[in-house]
VOMAR-591424 format. One line per 5 residues: number of its first residue (from 1); their letters; for each residue x, y, z of C-alpha. Coordinates in Angstrom, 3 decimals, decimal comma. Layout:
BEGIN
NUM = a = X/Y/Z ~ ...
end
This chain:
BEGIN
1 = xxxxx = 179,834/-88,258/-13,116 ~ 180,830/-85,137/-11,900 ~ 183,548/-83,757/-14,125 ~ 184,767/-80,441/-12,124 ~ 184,347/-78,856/-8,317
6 = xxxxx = 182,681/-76,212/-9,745 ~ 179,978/-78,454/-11,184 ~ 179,348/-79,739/-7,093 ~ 178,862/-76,221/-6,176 ~ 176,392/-74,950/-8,627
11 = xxxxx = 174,170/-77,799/-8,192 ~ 174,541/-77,728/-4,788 ~ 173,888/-73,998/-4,919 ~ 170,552/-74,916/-7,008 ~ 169,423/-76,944/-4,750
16 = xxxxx = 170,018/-74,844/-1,340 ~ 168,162/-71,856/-3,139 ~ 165,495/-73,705/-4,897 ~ 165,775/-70,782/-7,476 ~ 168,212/-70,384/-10,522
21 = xxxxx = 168,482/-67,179/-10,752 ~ 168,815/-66,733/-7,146 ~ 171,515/-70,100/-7,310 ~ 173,084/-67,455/-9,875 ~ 173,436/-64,061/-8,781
26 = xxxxx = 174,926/-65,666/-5,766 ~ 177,368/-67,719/-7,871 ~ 178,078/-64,529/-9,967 ~ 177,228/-66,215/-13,289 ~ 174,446/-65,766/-15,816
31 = xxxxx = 171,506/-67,757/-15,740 ~ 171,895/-69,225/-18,963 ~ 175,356/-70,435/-18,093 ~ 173,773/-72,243/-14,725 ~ 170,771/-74,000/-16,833
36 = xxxxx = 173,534/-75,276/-19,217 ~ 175,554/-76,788/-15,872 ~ 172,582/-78,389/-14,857 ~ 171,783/-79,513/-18,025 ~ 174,849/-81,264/-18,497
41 = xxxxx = 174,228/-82,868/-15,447 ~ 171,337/-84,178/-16,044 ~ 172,095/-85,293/-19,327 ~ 175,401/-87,627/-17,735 ~ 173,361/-88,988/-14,818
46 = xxxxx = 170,122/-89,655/-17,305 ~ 167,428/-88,462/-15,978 ~ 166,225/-85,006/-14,102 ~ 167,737/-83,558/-11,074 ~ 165,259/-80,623/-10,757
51 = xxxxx = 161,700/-80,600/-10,807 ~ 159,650/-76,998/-11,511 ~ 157,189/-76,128/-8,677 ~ 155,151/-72,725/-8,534 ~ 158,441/-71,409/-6,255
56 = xxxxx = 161,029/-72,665/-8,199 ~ 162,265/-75,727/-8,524 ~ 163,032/-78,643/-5,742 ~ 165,237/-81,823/-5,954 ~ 163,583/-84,803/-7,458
61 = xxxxx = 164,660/-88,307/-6,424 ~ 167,690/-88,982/-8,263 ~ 168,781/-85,189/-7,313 ~ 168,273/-85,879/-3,753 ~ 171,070/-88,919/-3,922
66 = xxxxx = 172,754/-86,606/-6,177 ~ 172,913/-83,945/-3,971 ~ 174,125/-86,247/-1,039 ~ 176,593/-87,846/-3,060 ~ 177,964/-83,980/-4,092
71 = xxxxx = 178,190/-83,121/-0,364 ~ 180,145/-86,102/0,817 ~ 182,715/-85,585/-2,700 ~ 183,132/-82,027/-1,792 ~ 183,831/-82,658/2,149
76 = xxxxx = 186,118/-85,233/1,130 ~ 188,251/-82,704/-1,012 ~ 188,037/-80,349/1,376 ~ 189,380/-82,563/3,733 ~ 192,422/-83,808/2,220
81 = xxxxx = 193,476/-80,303/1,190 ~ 193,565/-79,571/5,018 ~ 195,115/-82,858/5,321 ~ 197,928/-81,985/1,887 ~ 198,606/-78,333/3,891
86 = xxxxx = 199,138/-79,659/6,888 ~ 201,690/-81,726/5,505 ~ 203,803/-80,113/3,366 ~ 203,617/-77,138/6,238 ~ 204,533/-79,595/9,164
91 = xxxxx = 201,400/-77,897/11,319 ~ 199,981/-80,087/13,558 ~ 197,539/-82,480/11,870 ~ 194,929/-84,875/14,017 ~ 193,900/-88,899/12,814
96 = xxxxx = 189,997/-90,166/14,306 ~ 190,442/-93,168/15,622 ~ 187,296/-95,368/16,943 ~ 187,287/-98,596/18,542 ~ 185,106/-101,051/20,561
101 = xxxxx = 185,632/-100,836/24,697 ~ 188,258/-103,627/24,620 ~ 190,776/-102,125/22,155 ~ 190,454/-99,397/24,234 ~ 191,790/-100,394/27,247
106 = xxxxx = 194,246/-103,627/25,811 ~ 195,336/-101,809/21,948 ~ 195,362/-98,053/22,091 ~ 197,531/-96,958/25,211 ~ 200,513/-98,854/23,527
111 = xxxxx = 199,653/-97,778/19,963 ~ 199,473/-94,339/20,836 ~ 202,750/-94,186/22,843 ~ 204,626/-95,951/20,134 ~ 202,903/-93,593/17,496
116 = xxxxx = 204,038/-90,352/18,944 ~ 207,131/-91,738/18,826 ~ 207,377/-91,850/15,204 ~ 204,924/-88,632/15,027 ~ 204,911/-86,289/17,710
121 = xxxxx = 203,237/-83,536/15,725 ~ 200,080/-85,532/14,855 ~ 197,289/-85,217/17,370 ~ 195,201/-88,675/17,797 ~ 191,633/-88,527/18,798
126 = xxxxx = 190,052/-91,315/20,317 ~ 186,478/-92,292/20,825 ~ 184,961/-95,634/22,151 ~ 182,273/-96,856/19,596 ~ 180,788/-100,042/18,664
131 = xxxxx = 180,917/-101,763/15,602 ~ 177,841/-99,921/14,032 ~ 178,961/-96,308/15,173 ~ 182,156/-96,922/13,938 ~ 181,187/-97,763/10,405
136 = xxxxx = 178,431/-94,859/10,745 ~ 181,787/-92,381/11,703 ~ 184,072/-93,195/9,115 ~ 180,836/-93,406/6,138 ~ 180,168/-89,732/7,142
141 = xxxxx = 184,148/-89,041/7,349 ~ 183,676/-88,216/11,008 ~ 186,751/-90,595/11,648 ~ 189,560/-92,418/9,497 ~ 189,642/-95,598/11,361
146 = xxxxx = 187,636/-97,743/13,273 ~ 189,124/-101,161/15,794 ~ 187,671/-104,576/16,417 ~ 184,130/-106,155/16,866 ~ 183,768/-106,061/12,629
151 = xxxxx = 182,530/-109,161/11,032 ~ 184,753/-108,444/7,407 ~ 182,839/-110,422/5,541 ~ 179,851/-107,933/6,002 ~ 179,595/-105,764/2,805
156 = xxxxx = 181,386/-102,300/3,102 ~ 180,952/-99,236/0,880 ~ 183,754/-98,952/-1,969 ~ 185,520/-96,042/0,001 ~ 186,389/-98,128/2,940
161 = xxxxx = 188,848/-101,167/3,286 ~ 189,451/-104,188/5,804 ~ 191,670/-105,817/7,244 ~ 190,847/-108,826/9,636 ~ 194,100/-110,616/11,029
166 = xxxxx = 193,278/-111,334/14,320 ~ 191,483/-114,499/15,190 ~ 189,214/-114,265/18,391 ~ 186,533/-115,922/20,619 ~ 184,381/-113,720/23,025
171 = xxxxx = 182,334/-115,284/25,858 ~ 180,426/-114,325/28,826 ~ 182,770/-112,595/31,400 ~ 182,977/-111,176/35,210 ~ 184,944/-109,407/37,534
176 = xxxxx = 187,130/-112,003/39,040 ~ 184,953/-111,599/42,515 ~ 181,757/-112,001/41,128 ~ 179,685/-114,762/42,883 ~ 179,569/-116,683/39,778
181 = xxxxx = 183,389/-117,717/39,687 ~ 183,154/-118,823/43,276 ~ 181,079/-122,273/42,301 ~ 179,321/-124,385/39,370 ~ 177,294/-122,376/37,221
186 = xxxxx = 173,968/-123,135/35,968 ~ 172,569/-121,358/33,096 ~ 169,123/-119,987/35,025 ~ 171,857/-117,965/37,672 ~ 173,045/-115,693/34,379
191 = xxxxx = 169,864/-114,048/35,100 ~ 170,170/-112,879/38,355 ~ 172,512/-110,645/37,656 ~ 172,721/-107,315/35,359 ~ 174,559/-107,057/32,295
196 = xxxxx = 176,475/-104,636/30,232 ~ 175,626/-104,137/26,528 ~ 178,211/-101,713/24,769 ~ 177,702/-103,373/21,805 ~ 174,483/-102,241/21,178
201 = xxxxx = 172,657/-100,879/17,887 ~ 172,812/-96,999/17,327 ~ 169,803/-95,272/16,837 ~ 169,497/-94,449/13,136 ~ 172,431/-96,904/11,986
206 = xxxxx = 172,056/-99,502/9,634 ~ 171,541/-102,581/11,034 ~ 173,886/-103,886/7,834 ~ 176,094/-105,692/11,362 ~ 173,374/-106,621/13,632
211 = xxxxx = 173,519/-109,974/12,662 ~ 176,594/-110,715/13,804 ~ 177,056/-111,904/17,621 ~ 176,408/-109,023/20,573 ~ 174,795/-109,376/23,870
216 = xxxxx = 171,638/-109,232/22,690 ~ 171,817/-112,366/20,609 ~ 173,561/-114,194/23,745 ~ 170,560/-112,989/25,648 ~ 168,076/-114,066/22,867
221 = xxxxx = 169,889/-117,961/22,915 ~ 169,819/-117,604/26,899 ~ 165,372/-117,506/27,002 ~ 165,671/-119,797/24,170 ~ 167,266/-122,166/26,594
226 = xxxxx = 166,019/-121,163/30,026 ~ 162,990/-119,267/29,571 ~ 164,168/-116,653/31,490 ~ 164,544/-112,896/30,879 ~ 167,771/-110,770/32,240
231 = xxxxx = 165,815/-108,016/34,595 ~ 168,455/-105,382/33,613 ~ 170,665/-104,580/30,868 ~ 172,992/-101,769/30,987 ~ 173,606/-100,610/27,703
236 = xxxxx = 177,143/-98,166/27,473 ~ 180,097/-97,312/26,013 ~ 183,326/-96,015/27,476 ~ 182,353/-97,022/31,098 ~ 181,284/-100,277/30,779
241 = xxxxx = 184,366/-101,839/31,473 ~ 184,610/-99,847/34,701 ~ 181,335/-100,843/36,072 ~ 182,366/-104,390/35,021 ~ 185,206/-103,928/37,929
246 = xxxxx = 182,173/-102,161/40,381 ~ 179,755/-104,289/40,229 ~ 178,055/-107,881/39,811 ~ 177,535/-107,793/36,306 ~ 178,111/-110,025/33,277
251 = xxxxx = 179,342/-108,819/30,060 ~ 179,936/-110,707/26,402 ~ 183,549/-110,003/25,223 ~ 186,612/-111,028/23,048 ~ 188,404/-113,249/25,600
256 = xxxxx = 192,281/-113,110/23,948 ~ 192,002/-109,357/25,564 ~ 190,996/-110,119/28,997 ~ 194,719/-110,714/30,319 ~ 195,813/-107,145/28,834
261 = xxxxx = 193,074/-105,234/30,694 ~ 194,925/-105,041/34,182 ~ 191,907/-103,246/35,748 ~ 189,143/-103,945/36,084 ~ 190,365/-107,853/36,344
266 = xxxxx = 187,967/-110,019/33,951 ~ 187,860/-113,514/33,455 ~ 185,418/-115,733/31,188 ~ 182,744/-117,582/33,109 ~ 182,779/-121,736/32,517
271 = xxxxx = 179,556/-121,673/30,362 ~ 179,809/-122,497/26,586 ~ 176,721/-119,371/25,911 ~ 178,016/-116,991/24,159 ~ 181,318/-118,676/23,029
276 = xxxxx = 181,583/-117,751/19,149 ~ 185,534/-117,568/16,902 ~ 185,520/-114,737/14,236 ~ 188,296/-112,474/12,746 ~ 188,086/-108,925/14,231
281 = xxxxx = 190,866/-106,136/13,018 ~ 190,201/-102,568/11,062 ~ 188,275/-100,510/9,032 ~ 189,350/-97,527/7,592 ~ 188,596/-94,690/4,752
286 = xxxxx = 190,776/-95,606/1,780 ~ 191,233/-91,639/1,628 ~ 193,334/-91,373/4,219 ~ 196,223/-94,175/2,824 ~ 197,533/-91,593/1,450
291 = xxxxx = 199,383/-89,941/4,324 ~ 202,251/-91,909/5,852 ~ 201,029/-91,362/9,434 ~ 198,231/-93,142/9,049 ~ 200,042/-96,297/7,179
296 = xxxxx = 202,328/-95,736/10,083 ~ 199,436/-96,330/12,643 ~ 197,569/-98,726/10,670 ~ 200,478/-100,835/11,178 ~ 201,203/-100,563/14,733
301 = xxxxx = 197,083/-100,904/15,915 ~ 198,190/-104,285/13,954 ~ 201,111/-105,078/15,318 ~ 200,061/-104,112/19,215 ~ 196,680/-105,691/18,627
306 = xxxxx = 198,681/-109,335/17,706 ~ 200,999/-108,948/21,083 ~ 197,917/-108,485/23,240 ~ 195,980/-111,328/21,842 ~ 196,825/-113,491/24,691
311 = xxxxx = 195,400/-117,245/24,764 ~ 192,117/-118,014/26,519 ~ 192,541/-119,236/29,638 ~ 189,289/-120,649/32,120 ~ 187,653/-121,602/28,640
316 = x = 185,040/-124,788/29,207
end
C-alpha cells in the first residue's frame, strides 16, 4: 500500500517523533503537507495509524504493523541498492549463508571452494544455525540463505522460497568408540550417557518448526518408552560435532552425511528411536534471485549437497 519511499520515511518519521510538526521541521516540509501523507495513508490501509495523546500522537495497532512492515520495505531497498552498486562497480560484495551443524562440516567446504571459483570477488559468510534461527535470519534479512533440517511443507512467509530435493533419514549417532557400538543396545543404556542438542528452539523464535523431529522429541518418545530421563543434555551449535568426537555422547542427525564428516568419525547406533525420512534442502529470500552469484551458489549447495548424500550404512 505504500506507493513511494518517501511515503516510508515520513511515517516512519511520525512515528519516531511522536510529533508532526516535529516529524516535519525535521523532514523540511510543511505540516499541512505531512497530515495530507498520513492521511493518504490511512485512507489506503482503512483505518488510523495515529492516535492523539496529550504529547502528540503514538502508533495505534494497525500503525504498529505498519510501521514494522515500513522498516523491513525500506531495509530491503536499501539493501539491494548496496547489492545493484556493488555490482555494476565490481567491489567486493558478501552472500549470508546459514546452515544446520551437518551441512557445515559435509556441504559448505566444497561449495565454497567451487564458488570462489566462479566468484572470487564475493565474500561468503557463514554461520551454523538451526532450523528456527535460520528462518528467524533470513525473515529479518540478517542472511540470504539458510541449509538443511527444514520441514518444506511448514508454511513460509511470501518473501522466502524452498527448495527440498534431498531425501534423508536422521537417527541416533556416536563417535565410532563410544561404548554403545561395542555390544547390543538396549533402549534404558541411551540414558546413561549425555547428549548433544543443536537443534534446539531459539529463545524468542517462533515455534512455527518445533513440531517437526529434534532431539527433544527423540528424548520425549525415549521416557515414553523407558521411563527414564537423559541426566544431561548439551544444547550447542558450531561445536557440537566436535564434542561428538571428545566425548561419550549421543546425538540425533541426518545419517546420508555421516560418511562425509571425516572427523569427528560418526556412525548411527542399531536402535530404530529416532529413525524418521523427510526432504531437507534450502531456504532463501526471493530478493536476492536477482544477482547471478547467488543463483550460482544456490545451485552448487544443491549440487554438492546430492554428492555427499551417501547411503546409510549400520541402519537396523
Amino acid at each position: 500500500m505504500f506507493e513511494k519511499r518517501s511515503d516510508l520515511t515520513k511515517f516512519l518519521t511520525v512515528a519516531e517523533t511522536g510529533k508532526i510538526l516535529a516529524a516535519a521541521d525535521r523532514l523540511g516540509i510543511t505540516q499541512p503537507a505531512l497530515s495530507r501523507v498520513i492521511a493518504k495513508l490511512e485512507d489506503q490501509f482503512g483505518g488510523r495509524l495515529f492516535e492523539r495523546v496529550p504529547t502528540g500522537v503514538r502508533l495505534t495497532e494497525l500503525g504498529s504493523v505498519a510501521a514494522d512492515l515500513a522498516r523491513d520495505v525500506l531495509r530491503e531497498i536499501e539493501i539491494a541498492e548496496v547489492r545493484i552498486q556493488d555490482t555494476v562497480s565490481g567491489r567486493t560484495g558478501c552472500l549470508r549463508v546459514t546452515a544446520d551443524p551437518t551441512w557445515m562440516y559435509a556441504v559448505l567446504p566444497d561449495t565454497v571452494g567451487r564458488f570462489h571459483e566462479a566468484y572470487p570477488g564475493i565474500e561468503i559468510e557463514l554461520r551454523t544455525a538451526n532450523a528456527s534461527e535460520g528462518i528467524r535470519r533470513l525473515t529479518h534479512a540478517e542472511s540470504d540463505i539458510h541449509c538443511g533440517g527444514v520441514d518444506v511443507q511448514d508454511p513460509l512467509p511470501p518473501f522466502l522460497a524452498c527448495r527440498g530435493f534431498l531425501k534423508v533419514s536422521s537417527g541416533i549417532v556416536a563417535h565410532k568408540d563410544h561404548p554403545l557400538h561395542h555390544g547390543p543396545v538396549a533402549l534404558p543404556d541411551l540414558a546413561n550417557y549425555p547428549w548433544i542438542d543443536y537443534d534446539g528452539p531459539v529463545p524468542g523464535v517462533s515455534d512455527r518448526l518445533n513440531d517437526r523431529p529434534s532431539v527433544t522429541g527423540v528424548m520425549d518418545e525415549f521416557y515414553r518408552r523407558t521411563s527414564k530421563r537423559v541426566r544431561t543434555i548439551v544444547r550447542t551449535r558450531a561445536t557440537g560435532l566436535f564434542m561428538l568426537g571428545r566425548g561419550p555422547y549421543l546425538s540425533w542427525l541426518p545419517l546420508q552425511f555421516l560418511a562425509s564428516i571425516r572427523e569427528p568419525e560418526l556412525r548411527p547406533l542399531p536402535v530404530e528411536l529416532g529413525r524418521y525420512s523427510y526432504r531437507t534442502g534450502i531456504v532463501w529470500r526471493r530478493a536476492a534471485e536477482g544477482l547471478s552469484p547467488f543463483r550460482h551458489l544456490r545451485e552448487i549447495l544443491k549440487q554438492v549437497a546430492s554428492e555427499r548424500a551417501c547411503p546409510v550404512t549400520g541402519a537396523t
